[in-house]
C-alpha positions as CSV (number, residue, x, y, z in Angstrom):
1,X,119.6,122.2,133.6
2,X,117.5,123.0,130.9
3,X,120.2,122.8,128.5
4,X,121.6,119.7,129.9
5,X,117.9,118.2,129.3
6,X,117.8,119.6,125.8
7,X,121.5,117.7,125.0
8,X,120.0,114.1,126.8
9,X,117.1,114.7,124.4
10,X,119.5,115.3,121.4
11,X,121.6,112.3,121.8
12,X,118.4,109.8,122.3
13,X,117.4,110.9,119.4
14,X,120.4,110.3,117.6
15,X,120.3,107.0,119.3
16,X,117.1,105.8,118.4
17,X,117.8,107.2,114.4
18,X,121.2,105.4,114.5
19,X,119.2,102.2,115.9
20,X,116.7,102.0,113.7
21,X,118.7,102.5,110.6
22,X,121.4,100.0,111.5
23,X,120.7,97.0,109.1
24,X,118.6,94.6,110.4
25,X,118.0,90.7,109.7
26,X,115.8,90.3,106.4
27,X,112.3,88.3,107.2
28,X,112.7,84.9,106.3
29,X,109.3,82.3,106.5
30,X,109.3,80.2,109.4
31,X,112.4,82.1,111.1
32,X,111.7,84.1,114.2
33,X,111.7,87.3,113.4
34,X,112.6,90.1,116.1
35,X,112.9,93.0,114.7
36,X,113.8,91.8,110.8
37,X,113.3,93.7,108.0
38,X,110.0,92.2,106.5
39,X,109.8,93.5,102.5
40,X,106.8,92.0,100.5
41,X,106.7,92.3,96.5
42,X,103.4,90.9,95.7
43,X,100.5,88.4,97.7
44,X,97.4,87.5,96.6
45,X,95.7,90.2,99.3
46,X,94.8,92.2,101.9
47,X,92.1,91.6,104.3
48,X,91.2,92.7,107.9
49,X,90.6,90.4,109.9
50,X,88.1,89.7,112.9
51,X,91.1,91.2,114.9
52,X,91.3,95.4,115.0
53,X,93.5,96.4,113.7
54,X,95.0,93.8,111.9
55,X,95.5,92.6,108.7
56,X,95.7,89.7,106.6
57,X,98.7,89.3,103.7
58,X,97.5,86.1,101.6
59,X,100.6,84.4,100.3
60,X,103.2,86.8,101.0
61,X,106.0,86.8,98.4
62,X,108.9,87.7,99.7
63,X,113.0,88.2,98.9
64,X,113.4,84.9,101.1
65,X,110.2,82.5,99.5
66,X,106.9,82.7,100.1
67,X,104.5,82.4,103.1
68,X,101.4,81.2,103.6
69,X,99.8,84.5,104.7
70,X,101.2,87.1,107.2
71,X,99.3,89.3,109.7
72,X,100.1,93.1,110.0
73,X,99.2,95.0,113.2
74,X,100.0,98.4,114.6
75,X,98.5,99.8,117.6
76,X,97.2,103.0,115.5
77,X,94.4,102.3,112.8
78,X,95.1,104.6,110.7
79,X,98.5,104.0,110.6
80,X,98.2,100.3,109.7
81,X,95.4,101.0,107.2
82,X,97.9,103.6,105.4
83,X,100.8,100.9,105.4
84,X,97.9,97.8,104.2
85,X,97.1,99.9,101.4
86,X,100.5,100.6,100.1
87,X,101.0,96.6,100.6
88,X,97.9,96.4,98.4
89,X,99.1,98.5,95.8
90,X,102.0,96.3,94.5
91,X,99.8,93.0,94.1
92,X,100.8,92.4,90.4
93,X,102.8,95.7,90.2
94,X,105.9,96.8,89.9
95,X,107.5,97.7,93.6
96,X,108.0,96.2,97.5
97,X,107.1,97.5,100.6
98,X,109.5,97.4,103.0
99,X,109.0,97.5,107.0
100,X,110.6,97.1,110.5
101,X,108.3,94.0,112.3
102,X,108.9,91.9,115.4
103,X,106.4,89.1,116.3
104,X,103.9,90.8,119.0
105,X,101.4,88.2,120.9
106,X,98.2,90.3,120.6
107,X,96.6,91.0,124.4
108,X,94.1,88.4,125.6
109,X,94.9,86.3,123.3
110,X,97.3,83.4,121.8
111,X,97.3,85.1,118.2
112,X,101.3,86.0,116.7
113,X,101.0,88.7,114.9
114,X,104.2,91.1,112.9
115,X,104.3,94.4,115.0
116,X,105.3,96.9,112.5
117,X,106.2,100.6,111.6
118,X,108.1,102.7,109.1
119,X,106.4,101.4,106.5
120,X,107.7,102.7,103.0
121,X,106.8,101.9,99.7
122,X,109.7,100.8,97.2
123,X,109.9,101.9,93.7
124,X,111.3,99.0,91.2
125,X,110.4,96.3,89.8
126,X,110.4,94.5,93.2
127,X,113.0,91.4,94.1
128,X,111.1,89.0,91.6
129,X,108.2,87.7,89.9
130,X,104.9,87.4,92.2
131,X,101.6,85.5,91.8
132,X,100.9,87.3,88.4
133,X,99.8,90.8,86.8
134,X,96.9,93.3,85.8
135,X,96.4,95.4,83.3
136,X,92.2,96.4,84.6
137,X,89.8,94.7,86.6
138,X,89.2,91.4,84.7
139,X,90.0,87.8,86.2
140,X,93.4,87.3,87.5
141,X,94.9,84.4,87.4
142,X,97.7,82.1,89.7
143,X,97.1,82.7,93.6
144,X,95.5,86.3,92.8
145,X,92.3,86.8,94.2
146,X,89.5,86.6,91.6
147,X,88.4,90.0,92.2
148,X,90.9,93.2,90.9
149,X,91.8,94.5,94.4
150,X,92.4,91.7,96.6
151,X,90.1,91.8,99.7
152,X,89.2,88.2,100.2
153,X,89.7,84.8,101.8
154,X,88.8,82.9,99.4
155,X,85.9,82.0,100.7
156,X,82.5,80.8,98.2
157,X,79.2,81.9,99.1
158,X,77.0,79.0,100.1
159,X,73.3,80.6,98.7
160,X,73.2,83.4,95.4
161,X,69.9,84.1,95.7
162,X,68.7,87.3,96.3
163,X,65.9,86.0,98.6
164,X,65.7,87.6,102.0
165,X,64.0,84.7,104.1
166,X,65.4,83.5,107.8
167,X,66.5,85.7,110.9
168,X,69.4,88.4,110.9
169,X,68.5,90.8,108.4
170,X,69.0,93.9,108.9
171,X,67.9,97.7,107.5
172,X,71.5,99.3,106.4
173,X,71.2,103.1,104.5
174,X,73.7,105.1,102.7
175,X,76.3,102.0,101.7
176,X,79.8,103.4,100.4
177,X,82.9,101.2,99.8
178,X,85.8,101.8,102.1
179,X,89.7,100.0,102.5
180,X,87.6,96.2,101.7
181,X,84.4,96.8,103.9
182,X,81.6,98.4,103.6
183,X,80.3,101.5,105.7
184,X,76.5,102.1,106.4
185,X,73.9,103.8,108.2
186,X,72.0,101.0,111.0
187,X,68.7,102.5,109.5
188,X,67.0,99.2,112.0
189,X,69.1,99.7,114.9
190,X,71.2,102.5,116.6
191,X,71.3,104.6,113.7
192,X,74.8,105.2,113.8
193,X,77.4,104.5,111.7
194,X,78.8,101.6,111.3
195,X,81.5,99.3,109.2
196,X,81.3,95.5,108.0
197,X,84.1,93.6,105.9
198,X,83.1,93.0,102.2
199,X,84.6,90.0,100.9
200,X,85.0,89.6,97.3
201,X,84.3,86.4,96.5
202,X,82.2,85.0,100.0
203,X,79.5,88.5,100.2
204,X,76.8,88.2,98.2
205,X,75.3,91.6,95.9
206,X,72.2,91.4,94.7
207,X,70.9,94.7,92.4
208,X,67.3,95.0,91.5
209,X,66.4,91.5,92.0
210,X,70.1,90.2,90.3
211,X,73.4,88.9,91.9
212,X,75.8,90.9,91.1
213,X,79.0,88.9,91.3
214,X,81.4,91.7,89.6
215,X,81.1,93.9,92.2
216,X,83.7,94.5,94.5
217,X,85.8,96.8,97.0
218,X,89.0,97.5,97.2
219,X,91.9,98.8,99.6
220,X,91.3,102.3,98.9
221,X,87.5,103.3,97.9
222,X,88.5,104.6,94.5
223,X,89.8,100.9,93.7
224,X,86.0,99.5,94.3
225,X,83.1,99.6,91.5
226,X,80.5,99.3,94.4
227,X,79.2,103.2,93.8
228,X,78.6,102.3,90.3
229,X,75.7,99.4,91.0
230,X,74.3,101.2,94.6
231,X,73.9,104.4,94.8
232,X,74.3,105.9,98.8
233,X,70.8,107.6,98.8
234,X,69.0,104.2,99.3
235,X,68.5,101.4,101.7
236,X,69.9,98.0,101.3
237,X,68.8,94.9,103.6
238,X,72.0,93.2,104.9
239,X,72.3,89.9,106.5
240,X,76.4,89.4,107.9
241,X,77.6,86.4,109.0
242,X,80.9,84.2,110.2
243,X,83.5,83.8,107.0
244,X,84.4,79.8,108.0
245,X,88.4,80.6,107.3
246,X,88.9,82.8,109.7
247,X,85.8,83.7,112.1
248,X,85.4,87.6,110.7
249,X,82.5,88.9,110.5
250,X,81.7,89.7,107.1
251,X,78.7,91.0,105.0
252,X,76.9,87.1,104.0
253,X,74.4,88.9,101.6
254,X,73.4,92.2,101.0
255,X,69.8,92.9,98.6
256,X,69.8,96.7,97.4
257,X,67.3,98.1,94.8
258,X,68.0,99.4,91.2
259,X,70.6,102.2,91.5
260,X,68.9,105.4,89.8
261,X,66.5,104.5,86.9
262,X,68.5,102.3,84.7
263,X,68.6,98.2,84.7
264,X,72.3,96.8,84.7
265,X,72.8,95.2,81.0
266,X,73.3,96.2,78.1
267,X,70.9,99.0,76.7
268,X,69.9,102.5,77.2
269,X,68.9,103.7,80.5
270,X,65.4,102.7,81.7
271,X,64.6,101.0,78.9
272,X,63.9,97.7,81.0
273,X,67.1,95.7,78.9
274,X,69.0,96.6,81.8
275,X,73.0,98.8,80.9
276,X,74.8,100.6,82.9
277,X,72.1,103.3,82.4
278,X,71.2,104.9,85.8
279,X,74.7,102.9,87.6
280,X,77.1,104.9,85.5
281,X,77.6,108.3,87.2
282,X,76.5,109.7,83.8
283,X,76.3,113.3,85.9
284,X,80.1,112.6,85.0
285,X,79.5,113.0,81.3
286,X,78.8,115.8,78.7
287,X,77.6,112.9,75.7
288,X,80.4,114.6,73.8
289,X,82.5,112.1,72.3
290,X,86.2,111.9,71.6
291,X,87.8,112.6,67.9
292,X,91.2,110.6,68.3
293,X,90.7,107.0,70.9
294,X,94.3,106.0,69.8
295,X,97.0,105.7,72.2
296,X,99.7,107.6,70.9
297,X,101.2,110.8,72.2
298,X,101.4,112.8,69.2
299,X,100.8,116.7,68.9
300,X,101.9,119.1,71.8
301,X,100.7,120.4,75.1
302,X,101.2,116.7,77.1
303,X,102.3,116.9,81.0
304,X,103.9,114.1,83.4
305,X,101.0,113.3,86.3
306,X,101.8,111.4,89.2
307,X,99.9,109.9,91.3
308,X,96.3,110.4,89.4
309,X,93.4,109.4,91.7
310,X,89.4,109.6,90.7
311,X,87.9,112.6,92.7
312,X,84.0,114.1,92.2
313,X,83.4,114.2,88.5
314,X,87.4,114.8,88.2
315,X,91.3,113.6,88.7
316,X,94.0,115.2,91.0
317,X,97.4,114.6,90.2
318,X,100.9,116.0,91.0
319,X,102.1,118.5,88.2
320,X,105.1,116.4,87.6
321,X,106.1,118.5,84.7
322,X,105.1,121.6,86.3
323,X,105.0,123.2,89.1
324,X,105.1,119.8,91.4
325,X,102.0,120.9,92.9
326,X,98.6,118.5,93.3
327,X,95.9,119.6,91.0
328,X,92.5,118.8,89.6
329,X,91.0,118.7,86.2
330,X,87.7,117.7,84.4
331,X,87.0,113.9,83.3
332,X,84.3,113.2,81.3
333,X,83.2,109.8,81.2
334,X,81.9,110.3,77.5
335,X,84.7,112.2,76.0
336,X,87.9,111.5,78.1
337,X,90.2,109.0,76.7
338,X,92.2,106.7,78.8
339,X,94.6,104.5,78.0
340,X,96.3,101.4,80.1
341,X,99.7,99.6,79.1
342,X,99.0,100.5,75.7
343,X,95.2,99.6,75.2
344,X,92.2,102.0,75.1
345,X,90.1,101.4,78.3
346,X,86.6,102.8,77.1
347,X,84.8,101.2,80.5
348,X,87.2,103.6,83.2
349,X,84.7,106.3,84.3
350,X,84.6,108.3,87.3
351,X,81.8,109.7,89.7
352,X,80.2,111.9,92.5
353,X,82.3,110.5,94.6
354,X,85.7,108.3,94.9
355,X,83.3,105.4,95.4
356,X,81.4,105.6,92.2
357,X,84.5,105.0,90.4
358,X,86.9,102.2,89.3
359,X,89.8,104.6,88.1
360,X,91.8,102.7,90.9
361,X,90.6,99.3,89.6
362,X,93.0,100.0,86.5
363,X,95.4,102.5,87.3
364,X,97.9,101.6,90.6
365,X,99.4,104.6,92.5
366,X,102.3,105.0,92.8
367,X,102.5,105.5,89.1
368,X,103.1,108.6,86.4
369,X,101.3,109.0,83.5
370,X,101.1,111.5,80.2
371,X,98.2,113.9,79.8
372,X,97.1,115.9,77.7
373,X,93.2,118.4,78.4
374,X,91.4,119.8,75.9
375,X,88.2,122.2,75.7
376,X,85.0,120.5,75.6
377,X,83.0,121.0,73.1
378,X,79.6,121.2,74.5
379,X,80.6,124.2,77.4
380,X,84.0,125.0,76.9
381,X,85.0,123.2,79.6
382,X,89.1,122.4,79.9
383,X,88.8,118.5,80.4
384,X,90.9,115.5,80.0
385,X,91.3,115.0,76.1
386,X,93.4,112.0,76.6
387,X,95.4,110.2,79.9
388,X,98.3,107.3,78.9
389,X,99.2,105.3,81.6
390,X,101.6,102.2,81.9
């Protein structure tokens, strides 16, 4: 019996693997699609929408034209979080993702949405051109988003003050940057922890009395600048609201005071000129400085990374030309040197924590780069000495 079980169990199996693989129907806009193949190449972002778990693809491109936008669900959060991020990471980039979907109407309501799983990222230059490319977190251009990761509508802000007057604020404590919301403590209310989309170009930051229209989130945390304006030991006083093209509920303003003890211009820290000053996770830097800020691999003792991503004060990365395993290094925000498609990129700095840095706002995972560490001067320290990344 128990063997005849074992064998039933076996050949399902092999029945569900054989299913699935078979070749399926490739998504085509405006086409049912029931169970189709659905591979996207680039957009112009990711968003989650009033609905949970499920997201927003703004102007899909796919291998059979374009779409308006597309919505992803799964059942499981975390599993459709982990496949809207890889979706995110080929907006400009090279690559597809590629996923089995069938059009699902969502419970209790008359929303269509793509049911979706085995979601896998594709390495290649992707089936065509998209809405455009990136090289670091300046403006885009085409049907990109105008912030460097995506997360938005669309939608403009009606008010950029930083005033606080009318109803619905409320007292929010420890803000951190998460996949294009925000997370926070409700200091006024329960206490407990709670999460709020961020949208890039509707939400409102104000710093120390300034908007602060360059700040943004991203899909991952590490692809957001947010740590490096607020820091997560104060209070902030939020007001959310409705975002008009779709009915989320988004952060409409949020008003936080000076992060550490430097303004946000250009100038040394605390001297009232505002710089980066106390924003910068300086903790991250020695104040050496580097002897070579070229671009070119020359000398010995370079490695193959894959997959660098900004940690506390450092990067992990797979030891490509090593052992294959995931390690950690040093990066100094004063004396590390990284470089993107060719061009020094003095204003990548890491921090504290993921949040505090925008090491994901110019380098997209997958990716491998060329690195080289060094001993620091000041402690003797191995460090990066110099990171080259396409």
């Amino acid at each position: 019996m128990i063997t005849w079980i074992r064998s039933s169990q076996a050949l399902l199996g092999l029945a569900m693997l054989v299913s699935f693989s078979a070749s399926a129907a490739m998504f085509t806009p405006g086409v049912p699609c029931n169970g189709c193949d659905l591979e996207i190449f680039d957009h112009g972002g990711v968003m989650p929408t009033s609905k949970n778990a499920v997201f927003r693809v703004q102007n899909p491109q796919t291998p059979n034209g374009p779409a308006p936008y597309i919505e992803l669900y799964n059942p499981t959060l975390a599993v459709i979080q982990d496949c809207a991020q890889k979706v995110q990471s080929v907006q400009g980039n090279p690559g597809s993702v590629r996923m089995r979907a069938s059009e699902y109407r969502l419970a209790g309501s008359n929303q269509v949405v793509f049911l979706v799983k085995d979601c896998q990222l594709l390495a290649g230059p992707g089936p065509g051109a998209g809405p455009g490319s990136r090289t670091g977190p300046g403006p885009m251009s085409g049907s990109e988003s105008s912030s460097p990761s995506g997360c938005t509508m669309g939608d403009r802000p009606v008010d950029t003050s930083c005033s606080t007057s009318g109803g619905g604020w409320q007292t929010v404590g420890r803000v951190l940057s998460e996949p294009c919301q925000l997370s926070y403590d409700d200091v006024s209310g329960s206490g407990g922890r709670q999460m709020v989309i961020y949208d890039n170009t509707m939400s409102v930051a104000c710093v120390n009395g300034n908007y602060e229209p360059s700040i943004y989130v991203g899909a991952t945390p590490s692809d957001s600048n947010w740590g490096a304006f607020v820091s997560n030991t104060m209070n902030c006083t939020m007001k959310t609201g409705v975002r008009p093209s779709d009915g989320a509920r988004v952060v409409e303003k949020i008003v936080c005071p000076i992060s550490g003890g430097g303004g946000m211009g250009p100038g040394p820290e605390g001297d009232g000129s505002g710089g980066m000053g106390g924003t910068e996770p300086m903790s991250c830097a020695s104040g050496d400085l580097p002897t070579d800020t070229s671009c070119v691999e020359s000398g010995t003792g370079w490695q193959t990374v894959g997959n660098p991503l900004s940690e506390a004060c450092q990067l992990s990365y797979d030891d490509v030309s090593g052992s294959g395993a995931r390690q950690m290094v040093i990066y100094d925000n004063t004396y590390s040197v990284a470089c993107v498609g060719g061009v020094h990129e003095s204003g990548i700095y890491v921090g504290a924590t993921p949040s505090d840095s925008n090491w994901g706002g110019y380098v997209a995972n997958p990716t491998n780069c060329r690195m080289k560490t060094g001993v620091r001067p000041s402690d003797g320290a191995r460090v990066v000495e110099k990171i080259i990344c396409p």
